[in-house]
SEMIGU-80189 format. One record per residue (C-alpha): residue in one letter; x negated, y negated, z. Coordinates in pm, whole numbers, padded with zeros to 5 digits, always signed. Example, Ala and Ser with C-alpha at 12.3 -4.5 7.8 and 13.67 -1.06 7.14 Angstrom:
<sites>
A-01230+00450+00780 S-01367+00106+00714 
</sites>
This chain:
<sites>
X+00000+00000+00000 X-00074-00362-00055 X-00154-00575+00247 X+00178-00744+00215 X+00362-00400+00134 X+00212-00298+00477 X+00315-00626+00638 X+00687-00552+00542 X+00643-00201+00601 X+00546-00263+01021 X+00862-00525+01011 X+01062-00111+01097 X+00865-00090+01431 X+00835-00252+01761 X+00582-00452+01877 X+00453-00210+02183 X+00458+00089+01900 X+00252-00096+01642 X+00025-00168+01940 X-00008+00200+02062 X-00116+00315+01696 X-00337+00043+01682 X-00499+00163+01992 X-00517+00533+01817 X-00695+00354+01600 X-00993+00155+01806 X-00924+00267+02151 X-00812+00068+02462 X-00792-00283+02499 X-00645-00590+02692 X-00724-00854+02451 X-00575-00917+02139 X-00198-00962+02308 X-00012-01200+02510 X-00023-01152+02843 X+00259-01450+02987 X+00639-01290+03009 X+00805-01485+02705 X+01124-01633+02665 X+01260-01487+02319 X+01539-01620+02103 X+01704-01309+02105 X+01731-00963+02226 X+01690-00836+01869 X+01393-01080+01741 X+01095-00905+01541 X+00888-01079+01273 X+00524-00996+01106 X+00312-01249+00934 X+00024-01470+00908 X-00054-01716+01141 X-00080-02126+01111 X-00200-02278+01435 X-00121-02619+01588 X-00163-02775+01885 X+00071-03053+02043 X+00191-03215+02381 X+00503-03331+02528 X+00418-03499+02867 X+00342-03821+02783 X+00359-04034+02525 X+00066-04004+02239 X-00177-04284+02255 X-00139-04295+01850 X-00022-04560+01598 X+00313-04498+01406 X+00139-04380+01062 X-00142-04162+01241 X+00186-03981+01421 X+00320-03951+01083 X+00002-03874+00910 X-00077-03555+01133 X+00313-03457+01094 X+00330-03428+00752 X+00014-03288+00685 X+00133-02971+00995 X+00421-02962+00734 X+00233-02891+00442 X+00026-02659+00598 X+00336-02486+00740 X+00470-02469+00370 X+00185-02329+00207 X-00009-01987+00244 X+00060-01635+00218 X+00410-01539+00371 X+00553-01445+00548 X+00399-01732+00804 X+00421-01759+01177 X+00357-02084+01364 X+00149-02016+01695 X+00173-02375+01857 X-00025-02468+02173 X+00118-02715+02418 X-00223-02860+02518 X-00064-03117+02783 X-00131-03148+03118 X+00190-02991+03215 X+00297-02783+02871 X+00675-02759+02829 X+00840-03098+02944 X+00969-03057+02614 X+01057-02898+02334 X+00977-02934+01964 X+01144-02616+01879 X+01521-02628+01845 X+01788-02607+01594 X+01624-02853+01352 X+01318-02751+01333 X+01393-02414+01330 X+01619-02470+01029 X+01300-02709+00909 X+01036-02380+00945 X+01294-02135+00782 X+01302-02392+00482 X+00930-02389+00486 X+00923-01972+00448 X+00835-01943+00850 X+00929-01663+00995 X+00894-01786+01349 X+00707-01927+01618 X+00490-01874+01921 X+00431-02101+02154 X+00317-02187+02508 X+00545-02452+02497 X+00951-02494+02535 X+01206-02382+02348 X+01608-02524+02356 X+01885-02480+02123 X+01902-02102+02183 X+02231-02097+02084 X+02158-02245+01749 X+01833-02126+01617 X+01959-01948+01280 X+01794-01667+01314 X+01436-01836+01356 X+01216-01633+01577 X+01084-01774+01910 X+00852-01640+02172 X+00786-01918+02392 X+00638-01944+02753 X+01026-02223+02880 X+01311-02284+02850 X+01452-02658+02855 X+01713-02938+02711 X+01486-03260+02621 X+01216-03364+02359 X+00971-03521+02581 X+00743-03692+02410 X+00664-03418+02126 X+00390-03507+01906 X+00158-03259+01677 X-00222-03305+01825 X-00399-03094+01548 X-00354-02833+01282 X-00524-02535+01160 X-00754-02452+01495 X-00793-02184+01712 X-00506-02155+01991 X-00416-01969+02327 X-00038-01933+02346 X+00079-01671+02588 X-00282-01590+02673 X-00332-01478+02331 X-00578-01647+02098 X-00493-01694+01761 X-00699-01792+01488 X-00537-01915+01158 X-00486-01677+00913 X-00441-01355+01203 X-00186-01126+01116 X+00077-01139+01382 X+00347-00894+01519 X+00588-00981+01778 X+00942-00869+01908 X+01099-00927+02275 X+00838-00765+02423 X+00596-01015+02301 X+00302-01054+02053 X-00025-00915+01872 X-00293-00960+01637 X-00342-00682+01406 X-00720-00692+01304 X-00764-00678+00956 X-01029-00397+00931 X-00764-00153+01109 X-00438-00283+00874 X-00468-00030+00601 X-00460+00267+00855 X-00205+00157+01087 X+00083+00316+00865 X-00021+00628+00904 X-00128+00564+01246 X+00239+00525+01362 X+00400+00802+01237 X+00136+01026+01379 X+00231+00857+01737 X+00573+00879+01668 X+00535+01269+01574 X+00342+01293+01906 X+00578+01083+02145 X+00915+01236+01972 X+00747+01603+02054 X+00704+01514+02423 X+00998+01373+02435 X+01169+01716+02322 X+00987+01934+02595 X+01098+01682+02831 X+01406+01726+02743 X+01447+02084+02674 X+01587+02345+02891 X+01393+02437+03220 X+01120+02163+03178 X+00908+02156+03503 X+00520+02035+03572 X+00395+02367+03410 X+00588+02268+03047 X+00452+01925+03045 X+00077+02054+03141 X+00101+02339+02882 X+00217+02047+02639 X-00082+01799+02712 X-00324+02077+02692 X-00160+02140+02362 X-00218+01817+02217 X-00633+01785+02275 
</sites>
C-alpha cells in the first residue's frame, strides 16, 4: 500500500490498537503519546493524518500591531490549507496559564474542515461542543470565552498533551488520546495489527471458553512464545 492507502487504512482501528502493533513492531515505549487525560469532542472521534504545528496564547492580550496579528493569521491559514491530507492541527497554548480561552469552536472548526483538516490537538480549550460538525478535538479544557486568542507561530515543534509533535508527524488519535506513528515503522504496521488482533481475539476465546481456570490461560501464554 501507498503511504496514504495505509493512512486511510489505520482510520478502521483505535488509537490504543494501532499503538500495541506499533509496539510489536519496536518494543516498549512511553514517549511518542500523550500523556494528559483529554477532553474529546465526542465519544466516537478518530482521525489519522499529518501534522501542522502552531503555537498561540489566550491569557493576555498580544503585545502585536493589528497587521502583524493579521499577518501571522493568515499565513497559519495557508499553511493549514496546504500539504498532504488528510492534516491535523497540533496547537500549543504557550501562555502562562494555557486555556483561558478557546480558539477552537464552531467557527473555526467549520474554518479547518473547509481547509481539508481533519482535526485538532491542543493543550489549549475547546467550547462549542455541541456544534463542532464533526471536527475532531482532543484538547487538555473545556470553557465558554475567547480570551485573548492570538496565533504566536507556525510550523515549529510543539508539546500538546505531553506529546511532541513535529510538523509533518503522522498522527493517530481517538478518545483515548493521541500518537505519532514513526515513519520507518508505517509500512509494517498493517500487518502488524491483524497479527495482534489474531493474538488478542485467541485469548480472548480461551478466556471465554468453557472451564477456563489459571492452568488454560498458562497453557495459552506458553503457547504463544
Amino acid at each position: 500500500m501507498t503511504p496514504d492507502a495505509i493512512l486511510d487504512h489505520l482510520q478502521q482501528f483505535d488509537t490504543p490498537t494501532v499503538w500495541n502493533a506499533l509496539t510489536k513492531l519496536r518494543g516498549h515505549s512511553t514517549e511518542g503519546l500523550t500523556l494528559a487525560p483529554p477532553v474529546v469532542s465526542h465519544p466516537g472521534l478518530r482521525m489519522v493524518g499529518r501534522a501542522v504545528t502552531a503555537t498561540m496564547t489566550s491569557d493576555r492580550p498580544a503585545a502585536m500591531s493589528q497587521a502583524e496579528k493579521d499577518a501571522i493569521r493568515f499565513a497559519y491559514y495557508r499553511m493549514a490549507g496546504q500539504g498532504a491530507g488528510p492534516r491535523i492541527v497540533a496547537m500549543q497554548d504557550v501562555g502562562e496559564r494555557a486555556g483561558l480561552g478557546a480558539i477552537w469552536g464552531e467557527v473555526h472548526a467549520a474554518i479547518h474542515l473547509g481547509l481539508g483538516c481533519a482535526g485538532v490537538i491542543t493543550n489549549g480549550a475547546v467550547r462549542d461542543l455541541d456544534a463542532l460538525g464533526g471536527f475532531g478535538v482532543l484538547a487538555g479544557s473545556v470553557c465558554l470565552g475567547n480570551g485573548f486568542t492570538q496565533i504566536r507561530s507556525i510550523g515549529e515543534p510543539v508539546e500538546v498533551l505531553g506529546l511532541r509533535v513535529r510538523p509533518g508527524d503522522i498522527l493517530h488519535a481517538d478518545r483515548h488520546g493521541a500518537m505519532t506513528i514513526p515513519p520507518e515503522y508505517l509500512a509494517a504496521l498493517p500487518d502488524a495489527i491483524e497479527r495482534l488482533l489474531a493474538q488478542e481475539k485467541a485469548m480472548i476465546d480461551t478466556a471465554r471458553a468453557p472451564g477456563f481456570d489459571a492452568e488454560a490461560l498458562i497453557a495459552f501464554w506458553g503457547s504463544q512464545r
